[in-house]
N, C-alpha and C positions, 0 to 999 in steps of 0.2 A: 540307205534307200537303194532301190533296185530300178534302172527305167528299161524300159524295153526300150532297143535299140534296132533299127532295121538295117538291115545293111543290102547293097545290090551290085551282082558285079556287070562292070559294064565292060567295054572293048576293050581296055588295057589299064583301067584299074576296079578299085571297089571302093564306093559310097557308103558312109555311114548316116544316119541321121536321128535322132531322139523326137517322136511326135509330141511328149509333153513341155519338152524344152525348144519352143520357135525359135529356129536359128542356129541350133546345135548341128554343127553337121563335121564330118570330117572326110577326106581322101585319101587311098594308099593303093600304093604298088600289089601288095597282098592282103589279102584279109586279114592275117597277123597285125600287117602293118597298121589298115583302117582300124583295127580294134583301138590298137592300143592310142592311136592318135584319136578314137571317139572318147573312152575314157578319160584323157588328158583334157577333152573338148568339154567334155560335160565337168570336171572339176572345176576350169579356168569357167567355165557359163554361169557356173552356180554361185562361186566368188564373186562376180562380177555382181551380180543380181543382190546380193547380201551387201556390198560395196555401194550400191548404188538405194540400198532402202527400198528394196521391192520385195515383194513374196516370192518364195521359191516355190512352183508347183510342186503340188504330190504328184509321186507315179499316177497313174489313173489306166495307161495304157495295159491290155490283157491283148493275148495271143492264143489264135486257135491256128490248128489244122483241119482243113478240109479237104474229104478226100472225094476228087471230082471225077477218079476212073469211073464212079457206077452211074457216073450221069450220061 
């Protein structure tokens, strides 16, 4: 499975967080870093959820670009 993952950076680090997985989130130093600690975040999330006898969401999230120079 594939989840869109958004990531944002902020003052002095960068945020990750999964919109179909509530709660999924992770922080790092670099984006490298946030990635690899989102990944980790979404395996140990999904564990957990199977662990516990709940449904795992499907992906559901889509990503577009818009492009707002011509507005």
């Amino acid at each position: 499975m594939q989840y869109l993952v958004i990531f944002e950076k902020g003052e002095n680090s960068y945020g990750a967080y999964v919109p179909d997985l509530p709660g999924c989130a992770a922080v790092g130093e670099t984006m490298d870093e946030a990635r690899g600690l989102i990944t980790e975040a979404i395996q140990f999330h999904i564990e957990g959820l199977r662990e516990d006898g709940c449904v795992v969401p499907l992906p559901s999230s889509t990503v577009a670009f818009i492009d707002v120079a011509a507005v």
